[in-house]
C-alpha angles and dihedrals in degrees: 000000000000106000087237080072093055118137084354153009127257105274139191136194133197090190083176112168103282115017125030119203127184132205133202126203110259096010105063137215100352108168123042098176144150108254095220118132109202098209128183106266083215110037105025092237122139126244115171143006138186128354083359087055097051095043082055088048089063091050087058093205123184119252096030120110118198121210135182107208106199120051099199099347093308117102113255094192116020099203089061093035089066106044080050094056094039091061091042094057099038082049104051097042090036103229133113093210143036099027099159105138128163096256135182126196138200110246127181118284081239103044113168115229083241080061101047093051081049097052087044095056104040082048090047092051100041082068094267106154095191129024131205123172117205125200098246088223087065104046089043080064096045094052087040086069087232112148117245104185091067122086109235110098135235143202115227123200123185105185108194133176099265111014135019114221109197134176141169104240118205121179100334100319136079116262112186114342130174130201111212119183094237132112149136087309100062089055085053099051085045092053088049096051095047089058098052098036095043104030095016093231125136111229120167125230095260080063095054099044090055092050092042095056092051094049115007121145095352130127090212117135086242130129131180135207117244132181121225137159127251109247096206096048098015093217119127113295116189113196134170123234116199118210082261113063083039095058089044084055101054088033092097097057090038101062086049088063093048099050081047088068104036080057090057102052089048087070094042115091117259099247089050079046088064102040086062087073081066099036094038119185121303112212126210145148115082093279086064085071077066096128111245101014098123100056100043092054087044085050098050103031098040090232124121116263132216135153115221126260095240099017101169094049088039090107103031089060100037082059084056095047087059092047086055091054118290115136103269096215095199118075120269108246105201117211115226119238113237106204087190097069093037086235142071115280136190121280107277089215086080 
């Protein structure tokens, strides 16, 4: 075994908002997983992460709290966000000790300096022994496969499920990028509240993400049946929702994305603004799958418009693509080593 590997492969992580995945140098992408920690309401302790928390979300038992430790791929609470890393990492390389890889991690295009000493120290206490933060833009580019050291320009969009993250590529940096806090949920919530304000039936988001993956954005003279419950009488109600109420529903958060990126070519210079009619606009993240999309932003923004081969594991394997030797782009925040503790541990400086 190279001595780069000791005690652990190169790893990389796309933590996102809703679902983490991890991947190890020469294995691939290993873990696809929620990343959802079920804690005791009373004690702290954790009961449950990943697929087992979910399936103990659906139970809704008493006395169990359910937290989602990384709002766009940045911890928002560190405690959580460690114990969630920490698993990631133990699970993916399959050991209980000694986890200390070399990782890198998909940050916003816009993280905040309070977010990078977070990310730093949850990584640094999870056992991380380097640390490398990647705009997520850019590795959304490198695992698309789209070639950065040419000079037309292109447009990258990640949509997550909570938040987009957008921004304009030239010749391998970031030119201008945005982060906007909308994402697959919000079409979901739309659709939701469209059932219940329009047809006055009650659906759960599992509901609306499953009829918005089969119509979406589209203009197609579709509709799908969904059951609901009747709020006045709470017994089974089915109803049918044709592609366009759907696409009035999700109309709202839509248009948010589009002026997002016509906010973003406004700060870009006229001649990049031209090469994006080459370049066109690249489109990842699993709200990317959102039938339609493409077409509609192309539509209203005049840019090509593409989704990515692989769009969910976009990131993830852009962030290994820096590890084997792409420019990282983003400072190396090294972890110190506590000999104290026996493992890595987070900068005391935080």
């Amino acid at each position: 075994m190279p001595l780069r590997d000791f005690p652990c492969r190169d790893t990389a992580v796309d933590l996102g908002s809703r679902t983490a995945r991890v991947h190890v140098r020469g294995r691939g992408v290993v873990a696809v997983t929620p990343s959802l920690l079920a804690l005791d309401d009373a004690t702290g302790r954790c009961l449950a992460v990943g697929d087992e928390a979910m399936d103990l979300r659906a139970r809704v038992p008493l006395g169990v709290r359910f937290v989602w430790p990384f709002e766009g791929g940045v911890p928002d609470e560190v405690g959580t966000a460690r114990r969630l890393l920490r698993h990631l990492l133990r699970r993916a390389h399959r050991r209980r000790y000694m986890t200390s890889p070399r990782m890198a991690v998909a940050v916003p295009s816009e993280i905040t300096d309070v977010q990078q000493h977070a990310l730093a120290y949850v990584a640094g206490s999870a056992g991380a022994r380097s640390l490398t933060m990647v705009p997520t833009p850019l590795a959304a580019a490198l695992g698309a496969g789209v070639r950065l050291d040419e000079p037309p320009a292109v447009l990258m969009m990640d949509v997550g499920a909570v938040t987009t993250d957008m921004a304009v590529l030239s010749l391998g940096m970031v030119v201008v990028a945005r982060t906007v806090r909308v994402g697959g949920q919000d079409l979901d919530r739309a659709i939701v509240d469209y059932a219940r304000r329009e047809r006055g039936v009650l659906i759960g988001l599992d509901t609306a993400a499953g009829v918005k993956r089969r119509i979406g954005a589209a203009e197609w003279h579709d509709h799908v049946l969904v059951h609901g419950r009747d709020p006045d009488t709470g017994v089974p109600r089915p109803t049918v929702l044709t592609a366009a109420e759907i696409g009035a529903a999700v109309e709202s958060p839509l248009r948010t994305l589009v002026g997002a990126i016509r906010s973003l070519l406004e700060h870009c210079p006229a001649e990049m603004v031209v090469d994006l009619t080459d370049g066109g606009m690249v489109l990842t993240g699993g709200g990317a799958r959102l039938t339609g999309l493409p077409d509609l932003l192309s539509e209203r923004t005049g840019l090509p418009a593409r989704v990515a081969e692989d769009p969910a594991s976009a990131v993830v394997l852009g962030c290994a693509a820096c590890l084997a030797g792409v420019p990282a782009f983003r400072p190396r925040r090294e972890p110190r080593r506590d000999r104290r503790q026996g493992f890595l541990a987070a900068p005391r400086s935080l």
